[in-house]
ChimeraX commands (.cxc) that place a marker at each C-alpha (Angstrom):
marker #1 position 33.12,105.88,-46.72 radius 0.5
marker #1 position 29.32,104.73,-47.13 radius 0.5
marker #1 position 27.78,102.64,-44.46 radius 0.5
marker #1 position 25.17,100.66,-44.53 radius 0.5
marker #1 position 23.07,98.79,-42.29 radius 0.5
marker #1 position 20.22,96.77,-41.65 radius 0.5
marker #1 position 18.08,96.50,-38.48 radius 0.5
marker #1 position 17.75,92.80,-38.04 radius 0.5
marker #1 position 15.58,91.97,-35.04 radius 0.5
marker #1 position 15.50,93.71,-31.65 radius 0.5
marker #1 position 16.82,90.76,-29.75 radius 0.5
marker #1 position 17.54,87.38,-30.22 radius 0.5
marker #1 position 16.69,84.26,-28.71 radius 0.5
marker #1 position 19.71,83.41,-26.22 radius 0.5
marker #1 position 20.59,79.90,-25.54 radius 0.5
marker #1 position 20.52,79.12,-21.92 radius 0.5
marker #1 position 24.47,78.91,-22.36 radius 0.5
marker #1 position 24.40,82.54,-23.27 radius 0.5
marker #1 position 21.42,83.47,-21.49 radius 0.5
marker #1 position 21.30,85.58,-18.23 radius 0.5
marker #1 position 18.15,85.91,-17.11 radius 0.5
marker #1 position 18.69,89.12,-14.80 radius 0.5
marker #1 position 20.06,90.84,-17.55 radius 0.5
marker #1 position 17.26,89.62,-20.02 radius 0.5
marker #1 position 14.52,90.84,-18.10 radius 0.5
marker #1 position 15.87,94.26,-17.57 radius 0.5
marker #1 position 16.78,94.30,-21.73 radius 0.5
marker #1 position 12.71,92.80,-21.72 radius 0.5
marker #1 position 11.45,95.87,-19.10 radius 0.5
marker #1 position 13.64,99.17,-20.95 radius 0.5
marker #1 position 11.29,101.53,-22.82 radius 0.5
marker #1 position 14.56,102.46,-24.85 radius 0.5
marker #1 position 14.95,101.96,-28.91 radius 0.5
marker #1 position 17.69,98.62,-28.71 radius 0.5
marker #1 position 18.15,97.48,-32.52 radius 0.5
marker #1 position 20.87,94.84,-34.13 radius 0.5
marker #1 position 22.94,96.40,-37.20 radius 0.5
marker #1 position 25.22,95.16,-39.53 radius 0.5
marker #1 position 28.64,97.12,-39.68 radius 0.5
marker #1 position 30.74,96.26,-43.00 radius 0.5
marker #1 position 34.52,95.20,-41.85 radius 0.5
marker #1 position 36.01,94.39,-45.46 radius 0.5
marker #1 position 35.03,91.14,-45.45 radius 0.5
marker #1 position 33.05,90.46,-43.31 radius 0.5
marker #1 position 30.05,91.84,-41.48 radius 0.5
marker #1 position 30.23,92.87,-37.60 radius 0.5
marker #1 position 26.67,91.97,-35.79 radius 0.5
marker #1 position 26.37,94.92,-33.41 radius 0.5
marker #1 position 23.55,95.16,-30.68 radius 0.5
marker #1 position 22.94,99.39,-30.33 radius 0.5
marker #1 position 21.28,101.24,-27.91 radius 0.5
marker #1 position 19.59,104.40,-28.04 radius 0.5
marker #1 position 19.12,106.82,-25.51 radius 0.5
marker #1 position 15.75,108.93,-25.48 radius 0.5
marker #1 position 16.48,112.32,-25.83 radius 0.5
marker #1 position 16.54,115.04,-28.30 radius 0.5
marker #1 position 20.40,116.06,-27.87 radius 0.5
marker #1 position 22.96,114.41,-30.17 radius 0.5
marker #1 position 24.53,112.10,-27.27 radius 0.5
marker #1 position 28.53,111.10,-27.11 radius 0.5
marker #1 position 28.80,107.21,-28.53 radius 0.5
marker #1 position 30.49,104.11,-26.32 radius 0.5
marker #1 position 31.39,101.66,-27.81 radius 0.5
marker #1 position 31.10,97.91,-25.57 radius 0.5
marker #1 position 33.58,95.30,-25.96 radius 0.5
marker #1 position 32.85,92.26,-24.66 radius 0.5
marker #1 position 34.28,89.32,-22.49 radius 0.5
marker #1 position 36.11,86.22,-23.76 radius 0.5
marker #1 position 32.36,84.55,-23.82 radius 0.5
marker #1 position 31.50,86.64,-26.92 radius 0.5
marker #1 position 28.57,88.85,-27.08 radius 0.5
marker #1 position 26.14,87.90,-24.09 radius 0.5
marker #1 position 22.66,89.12,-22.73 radius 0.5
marker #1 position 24.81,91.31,-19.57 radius 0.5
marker #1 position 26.48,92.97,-22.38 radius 0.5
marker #1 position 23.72,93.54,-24.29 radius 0.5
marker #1 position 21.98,94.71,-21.08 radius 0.5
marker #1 position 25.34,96.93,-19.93 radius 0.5
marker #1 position 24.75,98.87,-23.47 radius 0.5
marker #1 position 21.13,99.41,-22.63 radius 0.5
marker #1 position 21.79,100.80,-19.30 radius 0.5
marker #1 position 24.43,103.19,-21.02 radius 0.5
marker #1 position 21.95,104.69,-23.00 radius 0.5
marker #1 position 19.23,105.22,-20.02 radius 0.5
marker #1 position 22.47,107.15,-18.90 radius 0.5
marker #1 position 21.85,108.80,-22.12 radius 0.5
marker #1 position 24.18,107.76,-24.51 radius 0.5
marker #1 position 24.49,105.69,-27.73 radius 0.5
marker #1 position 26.06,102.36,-27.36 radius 0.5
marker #1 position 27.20,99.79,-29.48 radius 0.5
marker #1 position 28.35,96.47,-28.64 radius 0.5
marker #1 position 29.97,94.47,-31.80 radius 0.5
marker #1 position 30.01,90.74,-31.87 radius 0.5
marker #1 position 33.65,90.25,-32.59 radius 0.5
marker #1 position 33.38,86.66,-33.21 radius 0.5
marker #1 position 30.97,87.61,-36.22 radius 0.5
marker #1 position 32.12,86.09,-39.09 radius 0.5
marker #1 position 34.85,83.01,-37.45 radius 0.5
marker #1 position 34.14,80.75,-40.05 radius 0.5
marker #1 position 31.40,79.32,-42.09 radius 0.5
marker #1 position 29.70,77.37,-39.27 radius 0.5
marker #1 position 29.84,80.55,-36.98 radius 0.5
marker #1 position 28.72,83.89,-37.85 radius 0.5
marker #1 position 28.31,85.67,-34.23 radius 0.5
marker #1 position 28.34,84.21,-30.63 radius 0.5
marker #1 position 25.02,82.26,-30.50 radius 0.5
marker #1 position 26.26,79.98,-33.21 radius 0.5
marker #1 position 28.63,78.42,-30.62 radius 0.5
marker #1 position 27.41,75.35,-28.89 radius 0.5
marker #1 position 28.71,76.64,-25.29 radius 0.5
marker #1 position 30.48,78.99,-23.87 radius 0.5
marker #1 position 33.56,77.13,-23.77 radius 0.5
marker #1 position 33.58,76.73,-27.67 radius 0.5
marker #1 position 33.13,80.55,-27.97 radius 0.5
marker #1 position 35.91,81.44,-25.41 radius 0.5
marker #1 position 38.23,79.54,-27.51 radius 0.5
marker #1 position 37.29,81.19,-30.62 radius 0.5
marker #1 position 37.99,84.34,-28.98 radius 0.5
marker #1 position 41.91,83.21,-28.43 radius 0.5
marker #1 position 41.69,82.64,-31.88 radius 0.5
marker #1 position 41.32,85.90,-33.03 radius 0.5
marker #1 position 44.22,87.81,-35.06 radius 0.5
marker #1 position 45.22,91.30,-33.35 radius 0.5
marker #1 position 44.95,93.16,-36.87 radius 0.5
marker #1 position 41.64,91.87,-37.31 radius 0.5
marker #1 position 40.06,92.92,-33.90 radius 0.5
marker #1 position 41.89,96.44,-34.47 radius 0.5
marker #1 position 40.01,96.54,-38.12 radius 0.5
marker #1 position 36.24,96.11,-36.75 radius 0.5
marker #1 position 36.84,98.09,-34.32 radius 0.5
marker #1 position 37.80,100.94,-36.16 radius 0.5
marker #1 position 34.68,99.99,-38.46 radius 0.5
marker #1 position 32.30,100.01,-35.69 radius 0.5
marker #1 position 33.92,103.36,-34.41 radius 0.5
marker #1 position 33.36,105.13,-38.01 radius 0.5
marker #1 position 30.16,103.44,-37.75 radius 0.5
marker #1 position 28.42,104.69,-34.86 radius 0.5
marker #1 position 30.59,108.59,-34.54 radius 0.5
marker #1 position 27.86,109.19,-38.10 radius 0.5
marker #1 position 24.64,107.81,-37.13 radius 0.5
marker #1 position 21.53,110.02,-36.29 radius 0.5
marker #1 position 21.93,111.27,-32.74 radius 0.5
marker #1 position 25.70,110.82,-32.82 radius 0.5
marker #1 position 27.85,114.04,-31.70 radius 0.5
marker #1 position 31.05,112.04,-33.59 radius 0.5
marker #1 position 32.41,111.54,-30.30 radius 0.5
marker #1 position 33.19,107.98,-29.71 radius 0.5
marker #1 position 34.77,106.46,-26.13 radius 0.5
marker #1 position 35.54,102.69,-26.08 radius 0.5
marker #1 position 34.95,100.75,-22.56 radius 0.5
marker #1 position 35.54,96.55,-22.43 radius 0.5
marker #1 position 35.26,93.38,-20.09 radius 0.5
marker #1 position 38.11,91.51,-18.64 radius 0.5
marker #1 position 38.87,90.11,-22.27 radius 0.5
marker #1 position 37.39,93.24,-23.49 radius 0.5
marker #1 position 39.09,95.91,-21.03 radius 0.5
marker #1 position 42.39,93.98,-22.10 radius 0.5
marker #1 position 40.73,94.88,-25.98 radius 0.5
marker #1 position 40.15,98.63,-24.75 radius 0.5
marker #1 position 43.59,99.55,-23.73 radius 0.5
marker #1 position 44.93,98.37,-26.75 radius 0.5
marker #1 position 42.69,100.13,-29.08 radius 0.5
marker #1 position 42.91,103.23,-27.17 radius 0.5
marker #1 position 46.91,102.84,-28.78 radius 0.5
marker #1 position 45.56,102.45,-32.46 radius 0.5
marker #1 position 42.34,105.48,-32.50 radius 0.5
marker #1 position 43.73,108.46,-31.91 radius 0.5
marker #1 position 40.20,109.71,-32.33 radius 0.5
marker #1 position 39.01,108.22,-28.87 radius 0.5
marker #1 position 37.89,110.45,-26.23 radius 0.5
marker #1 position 38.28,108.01,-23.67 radius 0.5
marker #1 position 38.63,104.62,-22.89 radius 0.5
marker #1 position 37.18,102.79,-19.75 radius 0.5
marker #1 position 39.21,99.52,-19.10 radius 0.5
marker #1 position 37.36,97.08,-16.34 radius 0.5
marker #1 position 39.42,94.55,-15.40 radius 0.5
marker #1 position 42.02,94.42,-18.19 radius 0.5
marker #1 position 45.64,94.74,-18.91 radius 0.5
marker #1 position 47.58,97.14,-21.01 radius 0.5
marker #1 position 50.07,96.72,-23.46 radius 0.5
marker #1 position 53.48,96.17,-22.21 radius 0.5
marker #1 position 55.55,97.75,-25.26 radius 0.5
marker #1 position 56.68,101.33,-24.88 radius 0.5
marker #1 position 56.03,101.72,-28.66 radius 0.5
marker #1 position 52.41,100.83,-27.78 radius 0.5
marker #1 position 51.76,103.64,-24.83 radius 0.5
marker #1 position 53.40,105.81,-26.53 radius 0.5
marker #1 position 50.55,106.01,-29.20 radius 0.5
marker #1 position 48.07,106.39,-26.82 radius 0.5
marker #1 position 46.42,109.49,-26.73 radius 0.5
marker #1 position 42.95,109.13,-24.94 radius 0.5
marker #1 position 42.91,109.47,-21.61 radius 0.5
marker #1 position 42.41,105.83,-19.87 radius 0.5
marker #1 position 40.28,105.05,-16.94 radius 0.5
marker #1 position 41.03,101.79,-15.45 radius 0.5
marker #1 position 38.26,100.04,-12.96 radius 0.5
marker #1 position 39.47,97.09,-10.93 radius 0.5
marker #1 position 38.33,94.59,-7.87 radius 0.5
marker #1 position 40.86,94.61,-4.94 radius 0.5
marker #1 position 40.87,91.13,-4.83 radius 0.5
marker #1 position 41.94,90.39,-8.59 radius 0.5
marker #1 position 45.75,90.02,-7.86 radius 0.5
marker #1 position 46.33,88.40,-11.50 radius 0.5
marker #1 position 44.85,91.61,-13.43 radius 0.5
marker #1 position 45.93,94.26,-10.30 radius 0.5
marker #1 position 49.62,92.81,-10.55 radius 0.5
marker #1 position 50.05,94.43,-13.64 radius 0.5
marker #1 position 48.97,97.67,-12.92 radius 0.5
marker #1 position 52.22,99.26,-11.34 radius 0.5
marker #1 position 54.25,98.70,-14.08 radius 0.5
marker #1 position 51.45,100.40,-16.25 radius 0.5
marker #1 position 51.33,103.30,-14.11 radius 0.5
marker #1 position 55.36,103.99,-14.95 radius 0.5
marker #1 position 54.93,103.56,-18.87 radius 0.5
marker #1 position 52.41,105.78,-18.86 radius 0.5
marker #1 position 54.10,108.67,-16.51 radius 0.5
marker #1 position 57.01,108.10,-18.61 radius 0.5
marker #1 position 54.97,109.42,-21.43 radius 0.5
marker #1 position 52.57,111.65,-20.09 radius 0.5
marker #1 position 49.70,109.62,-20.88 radius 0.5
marker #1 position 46.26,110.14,-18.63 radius 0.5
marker #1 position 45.80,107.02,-16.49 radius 0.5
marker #1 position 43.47,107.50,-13.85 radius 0.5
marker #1 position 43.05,104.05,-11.33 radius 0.5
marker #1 position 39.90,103.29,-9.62 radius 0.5
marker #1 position 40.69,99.52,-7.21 radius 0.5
marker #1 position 37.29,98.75,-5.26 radius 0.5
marker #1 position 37.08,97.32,-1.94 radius 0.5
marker #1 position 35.99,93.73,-2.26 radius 0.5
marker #1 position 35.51,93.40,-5.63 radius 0.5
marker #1 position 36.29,90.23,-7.29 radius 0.5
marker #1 position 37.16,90.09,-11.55 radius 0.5
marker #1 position 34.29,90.99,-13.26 radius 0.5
marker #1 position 32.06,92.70,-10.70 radius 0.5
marker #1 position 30.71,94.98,-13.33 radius 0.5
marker #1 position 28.88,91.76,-14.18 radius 0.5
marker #1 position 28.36,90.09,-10.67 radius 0.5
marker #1 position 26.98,93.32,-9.28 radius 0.5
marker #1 position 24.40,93.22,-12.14 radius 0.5
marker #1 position 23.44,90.10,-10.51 radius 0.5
marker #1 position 20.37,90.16,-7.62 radius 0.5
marker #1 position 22.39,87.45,-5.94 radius 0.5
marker #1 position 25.72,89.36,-6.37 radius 0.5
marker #1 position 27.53,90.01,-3.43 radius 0.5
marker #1 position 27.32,92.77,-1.77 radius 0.5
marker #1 position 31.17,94.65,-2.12 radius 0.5
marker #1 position 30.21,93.11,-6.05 radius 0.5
marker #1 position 26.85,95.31,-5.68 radius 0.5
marker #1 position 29.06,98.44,-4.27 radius 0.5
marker #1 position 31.74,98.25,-6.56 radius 0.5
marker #1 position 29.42,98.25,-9.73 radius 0.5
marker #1 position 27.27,100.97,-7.75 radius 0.5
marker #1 position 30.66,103.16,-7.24 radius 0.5
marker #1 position 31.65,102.34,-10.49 radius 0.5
marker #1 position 28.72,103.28,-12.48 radius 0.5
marker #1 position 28.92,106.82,-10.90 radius 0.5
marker #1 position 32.40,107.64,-12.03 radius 0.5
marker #1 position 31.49,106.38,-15.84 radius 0.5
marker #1 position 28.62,108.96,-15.43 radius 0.5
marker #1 position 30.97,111.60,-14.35 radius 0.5
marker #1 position 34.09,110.62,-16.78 radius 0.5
marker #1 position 31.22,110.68,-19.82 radius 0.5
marker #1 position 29.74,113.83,-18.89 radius 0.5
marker #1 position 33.12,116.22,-18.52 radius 0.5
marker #1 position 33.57,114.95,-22.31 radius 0.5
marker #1 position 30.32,116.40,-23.83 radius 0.5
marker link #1:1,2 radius 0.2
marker link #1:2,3 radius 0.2
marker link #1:3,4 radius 0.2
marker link #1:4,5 radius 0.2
marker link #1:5,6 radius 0.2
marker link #1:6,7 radius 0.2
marker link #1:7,8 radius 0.2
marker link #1:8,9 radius 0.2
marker link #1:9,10 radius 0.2
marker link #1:10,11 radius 0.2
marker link #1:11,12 radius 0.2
marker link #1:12,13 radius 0.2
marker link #1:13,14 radius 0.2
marker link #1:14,15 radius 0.2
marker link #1:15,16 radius 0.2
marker link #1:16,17 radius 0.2
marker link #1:17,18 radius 0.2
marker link #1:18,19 radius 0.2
marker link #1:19,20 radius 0.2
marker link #1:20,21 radius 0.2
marker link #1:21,22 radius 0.2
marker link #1:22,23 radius 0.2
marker link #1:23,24 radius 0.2
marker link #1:24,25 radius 0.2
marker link #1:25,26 radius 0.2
marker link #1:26,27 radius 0.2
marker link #1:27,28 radius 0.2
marker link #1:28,29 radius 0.2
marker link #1:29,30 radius 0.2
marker link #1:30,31 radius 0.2
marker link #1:31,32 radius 0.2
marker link #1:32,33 radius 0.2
marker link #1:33,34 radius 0.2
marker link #1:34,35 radius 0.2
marker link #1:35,36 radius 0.2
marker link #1:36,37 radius 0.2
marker link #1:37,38 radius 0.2
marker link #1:38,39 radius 0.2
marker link #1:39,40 radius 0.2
marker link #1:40,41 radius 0.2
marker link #1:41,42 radius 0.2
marker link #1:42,43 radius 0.2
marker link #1:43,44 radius 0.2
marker link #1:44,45 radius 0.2
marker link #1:45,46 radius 0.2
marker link #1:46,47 radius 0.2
marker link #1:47,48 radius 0.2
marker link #1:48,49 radius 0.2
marker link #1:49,50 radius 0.2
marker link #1:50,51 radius 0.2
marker link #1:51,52 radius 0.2
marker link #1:52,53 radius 0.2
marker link #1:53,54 radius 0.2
marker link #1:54,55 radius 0.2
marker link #1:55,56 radius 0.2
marker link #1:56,57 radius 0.2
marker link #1:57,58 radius 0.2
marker link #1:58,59 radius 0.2
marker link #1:59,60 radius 0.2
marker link #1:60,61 radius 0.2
marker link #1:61,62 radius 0.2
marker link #1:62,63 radius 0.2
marker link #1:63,64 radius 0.2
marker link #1:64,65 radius 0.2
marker link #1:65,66 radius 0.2
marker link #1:66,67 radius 0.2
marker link #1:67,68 radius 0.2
marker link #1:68,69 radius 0.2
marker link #1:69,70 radius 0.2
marker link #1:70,71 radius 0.2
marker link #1:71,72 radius 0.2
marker link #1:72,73 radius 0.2
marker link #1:73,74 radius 0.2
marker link #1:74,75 radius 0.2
marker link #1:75,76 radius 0.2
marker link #1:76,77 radius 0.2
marker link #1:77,78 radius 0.2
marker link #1:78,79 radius 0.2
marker link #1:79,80 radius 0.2
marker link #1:80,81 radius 0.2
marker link #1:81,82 radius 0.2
marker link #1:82,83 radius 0.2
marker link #1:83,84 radius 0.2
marker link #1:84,85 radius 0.2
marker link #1:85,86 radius 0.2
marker link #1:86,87 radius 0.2
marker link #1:87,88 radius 0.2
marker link #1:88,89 radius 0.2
marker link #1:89,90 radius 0.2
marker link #1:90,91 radius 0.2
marker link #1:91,92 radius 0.2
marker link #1:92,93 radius 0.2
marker link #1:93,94 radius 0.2
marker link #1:94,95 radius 0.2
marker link #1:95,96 radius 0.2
marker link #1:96,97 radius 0.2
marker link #1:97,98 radius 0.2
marker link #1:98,99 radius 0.2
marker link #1:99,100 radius 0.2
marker link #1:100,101 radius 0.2
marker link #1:101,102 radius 0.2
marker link #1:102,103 radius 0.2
marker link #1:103,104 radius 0.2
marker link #1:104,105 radius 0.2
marker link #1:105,106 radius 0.2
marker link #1:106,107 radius 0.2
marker link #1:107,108 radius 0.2
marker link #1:108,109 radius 0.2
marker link #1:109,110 radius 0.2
marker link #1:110,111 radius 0.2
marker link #1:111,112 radius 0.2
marker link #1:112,113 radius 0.2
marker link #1:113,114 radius 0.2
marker link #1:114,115 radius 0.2
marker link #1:115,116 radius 0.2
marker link #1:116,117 radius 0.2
marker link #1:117,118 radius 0.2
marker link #1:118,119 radius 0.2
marker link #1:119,120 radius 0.2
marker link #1:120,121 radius 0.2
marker link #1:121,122 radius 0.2
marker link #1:122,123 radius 0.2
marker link #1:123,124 radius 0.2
marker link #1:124,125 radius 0.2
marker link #1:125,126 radius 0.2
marker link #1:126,127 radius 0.2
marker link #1:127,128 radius 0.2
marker link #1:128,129 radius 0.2
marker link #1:129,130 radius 0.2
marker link #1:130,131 radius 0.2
marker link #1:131,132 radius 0.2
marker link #1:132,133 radius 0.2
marker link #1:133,134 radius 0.2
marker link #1:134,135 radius 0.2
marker link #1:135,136 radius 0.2
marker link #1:136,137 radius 0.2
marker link #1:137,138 radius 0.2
marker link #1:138,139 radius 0.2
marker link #1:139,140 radius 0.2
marker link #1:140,141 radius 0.2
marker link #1:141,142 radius 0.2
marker link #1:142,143 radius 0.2
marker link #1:143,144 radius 0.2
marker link #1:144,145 radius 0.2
marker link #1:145,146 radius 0.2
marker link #1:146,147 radius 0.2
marker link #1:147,148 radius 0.2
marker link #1:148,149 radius 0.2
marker link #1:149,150 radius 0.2
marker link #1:150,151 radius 0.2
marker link #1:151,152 radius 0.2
marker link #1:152,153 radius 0.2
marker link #1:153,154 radius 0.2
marker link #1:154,155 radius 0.2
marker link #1:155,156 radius 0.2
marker link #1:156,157 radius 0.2
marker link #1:157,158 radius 0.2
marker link #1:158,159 radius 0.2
marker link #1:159,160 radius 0.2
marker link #1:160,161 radius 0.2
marker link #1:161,162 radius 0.2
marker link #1:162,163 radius 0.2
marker link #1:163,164 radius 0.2
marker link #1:164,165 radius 0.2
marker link #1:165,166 radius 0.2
marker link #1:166,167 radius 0.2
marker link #1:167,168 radius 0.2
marker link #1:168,169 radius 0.2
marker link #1:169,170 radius 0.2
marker link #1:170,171 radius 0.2
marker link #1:171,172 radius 0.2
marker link #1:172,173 radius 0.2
marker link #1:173,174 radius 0.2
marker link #1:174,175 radius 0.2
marker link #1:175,176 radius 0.2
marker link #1:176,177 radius 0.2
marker link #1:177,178 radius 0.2
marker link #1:178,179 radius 0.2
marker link #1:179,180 radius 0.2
marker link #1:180,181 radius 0.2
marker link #1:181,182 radius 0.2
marker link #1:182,183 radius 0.2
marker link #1:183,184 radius 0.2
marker link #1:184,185 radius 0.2
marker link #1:185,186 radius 0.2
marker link #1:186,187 radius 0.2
marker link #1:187,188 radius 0.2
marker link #1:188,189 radius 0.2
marker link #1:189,190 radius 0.2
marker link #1:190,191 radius 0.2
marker link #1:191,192 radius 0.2
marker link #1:192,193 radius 0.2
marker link #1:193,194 radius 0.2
marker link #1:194,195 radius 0.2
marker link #1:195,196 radius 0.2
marker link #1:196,197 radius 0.2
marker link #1:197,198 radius 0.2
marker link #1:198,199 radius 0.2
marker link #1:199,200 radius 0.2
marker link #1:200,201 radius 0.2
marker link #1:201,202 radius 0.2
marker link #1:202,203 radius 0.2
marker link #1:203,204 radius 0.2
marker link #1:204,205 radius 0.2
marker link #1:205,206 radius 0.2
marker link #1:206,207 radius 0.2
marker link #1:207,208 radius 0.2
marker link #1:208,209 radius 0.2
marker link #1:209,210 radius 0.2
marker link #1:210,211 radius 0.2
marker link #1:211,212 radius 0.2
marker link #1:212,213 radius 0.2
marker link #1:213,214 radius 0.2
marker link #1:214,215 radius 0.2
marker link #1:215,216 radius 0.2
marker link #1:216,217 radius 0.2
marker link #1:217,218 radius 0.2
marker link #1:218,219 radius 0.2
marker link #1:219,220 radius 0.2
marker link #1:220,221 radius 0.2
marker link #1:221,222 radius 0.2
marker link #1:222,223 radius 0.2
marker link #1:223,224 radius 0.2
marker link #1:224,225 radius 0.2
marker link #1:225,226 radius 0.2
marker link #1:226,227 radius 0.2
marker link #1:227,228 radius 0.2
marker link #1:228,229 radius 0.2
marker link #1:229,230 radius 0.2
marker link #1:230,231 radius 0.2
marker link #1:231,232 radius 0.2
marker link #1:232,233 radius 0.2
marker link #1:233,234 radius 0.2
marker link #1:234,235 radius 0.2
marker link #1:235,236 radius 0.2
marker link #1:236,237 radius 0.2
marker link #1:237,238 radius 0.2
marker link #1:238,239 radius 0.2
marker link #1:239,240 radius 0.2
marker link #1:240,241 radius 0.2
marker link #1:241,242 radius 0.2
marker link #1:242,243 radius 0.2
marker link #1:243,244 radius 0.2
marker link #1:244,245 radius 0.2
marker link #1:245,246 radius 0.2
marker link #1:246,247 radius 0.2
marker link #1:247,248 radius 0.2
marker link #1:248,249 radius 0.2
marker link #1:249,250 radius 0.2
marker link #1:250,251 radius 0.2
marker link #1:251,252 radius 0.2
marker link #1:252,253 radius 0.2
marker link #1:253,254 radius 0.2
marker link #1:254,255 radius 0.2
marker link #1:255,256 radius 0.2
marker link #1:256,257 radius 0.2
marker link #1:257,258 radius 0.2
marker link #1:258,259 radius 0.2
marker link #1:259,260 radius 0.2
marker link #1:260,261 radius 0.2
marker link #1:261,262 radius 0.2
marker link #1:262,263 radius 0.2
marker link #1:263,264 radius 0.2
marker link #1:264,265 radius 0.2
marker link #1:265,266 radius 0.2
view
């Protein structure tokens, strides 16, 4: 399959309902190559923000999925700060393309509007850009082909269940998501799965037990990380200079085990 794509723009203009202002300064301060693209879905086309990391090595790809806001300024920065780690990353706008009013996130009044878009989505559909955005980035310059997928509360939720439809992923970093609960579904998983969760989210953590026994039951790679502290979405919060500090730890810790995960797949 041909792809094409079109560099649109290093960075847009965030609304200050999308706008975070920590993470737009740090996407304002990186000396690294950050460009917009258009992936082709069938139909449609997927706005994806891609960062590059500076080096001469073909680099492992991630790609970013995002929370149930849509595609924010952390996210964007959380791709950036993948590729200083020195790796490509994309993060597709899966809201690109709702409807004719809406063709990405910042077309959204608020937040609010967006997050309901979000529940809107059809499964299929979210499966289908993914896998677009995954054939996309494995073949750009720089890529090795290898592609891991990591995701955001709505996102990590997004992650796990890809992870059971790519049989191509290396690996796939779930923050603060759940899995599938079908045995059909962990049974296609073949990636190994690295889940990242805050201690005190009891509505995401309650599920994890029962996750651990599907995927023993099928020999399926499911290594837990729970950190001390940590609320939902600490990834984000510990981004934050007025984070809190077991936020601040947690992404710290956090940020070293995706370093260590990425580099044992190279």
């Amino acid at each position: 399959m041909r792809i094409y794509f079109m560099i649109f723009g290093l960075f847009f203009l965030a609304s200050h309902v999308y706008g975070q202002e920590f993470a737009v300064e740090k996407l304002q301060k990186s000396p690294r190559h950050n460009e917009w693209v258009k992936v082709p879905s069938k139909d449609r086309t997927i706005h994806s923000f891609v960062a590059y990391p500076e080096k001469q090595e073909k680099s492992l790809a991630v790609i970013v999925i995002h929370e149930n806001r849509g595609l924010t300024d952390w996210v964007r920065s959380f791709t950036d700060q993948l590729a200083a780690a020195g790796y490509i990353a994309i993060a597709p706008d899966l809201l690109s393309g709702f409807d004719n009013q809406h063709t990405q996130t910042r077309d959204f009044k608020n937040s609010d509007q967006a997050r309901d878009a979000i529940y809107e989505l059809k499964p299929d559909r979210i499966t289908q850009d993914l896998q677009a955005v995954q054939e996309f980035i494995s073949k750009v310059p720089g890529s090795n082909g290898k592609v891991v997928v990591a995701g955001f509360c709505w996102g990590g939720s997004q992650t796990f269940r890809f992870a059971t439809h790519s049989p191509t992923l290396s690996a796939a970093l779930v923050f603060y998501g759940t899995a599938p609960t079908s045995e059909e579904s962990i049974r296609a998983i073949s990636a190994p799965v690295y889940g990242f969760y805050g201690k005190k989210d009891q509505r995401v953590n309650a599920t994890i037990a029962d996750t651990q026994k599907l995927m023993e039951k099928y020999a399926r790679i499911y290594d837990v990380g729970i950190y001390k502290g940590a609320s939902h979405a600490f990834m984000r919060y510990g981004d934050d200079p007025e984070g809190s500090p077991e936020n601040k730890k947690a992404r710290n810790d956090s940020w070293t085990r995706i370093k260590t995960i990425l580099s044992k797949i190279q």
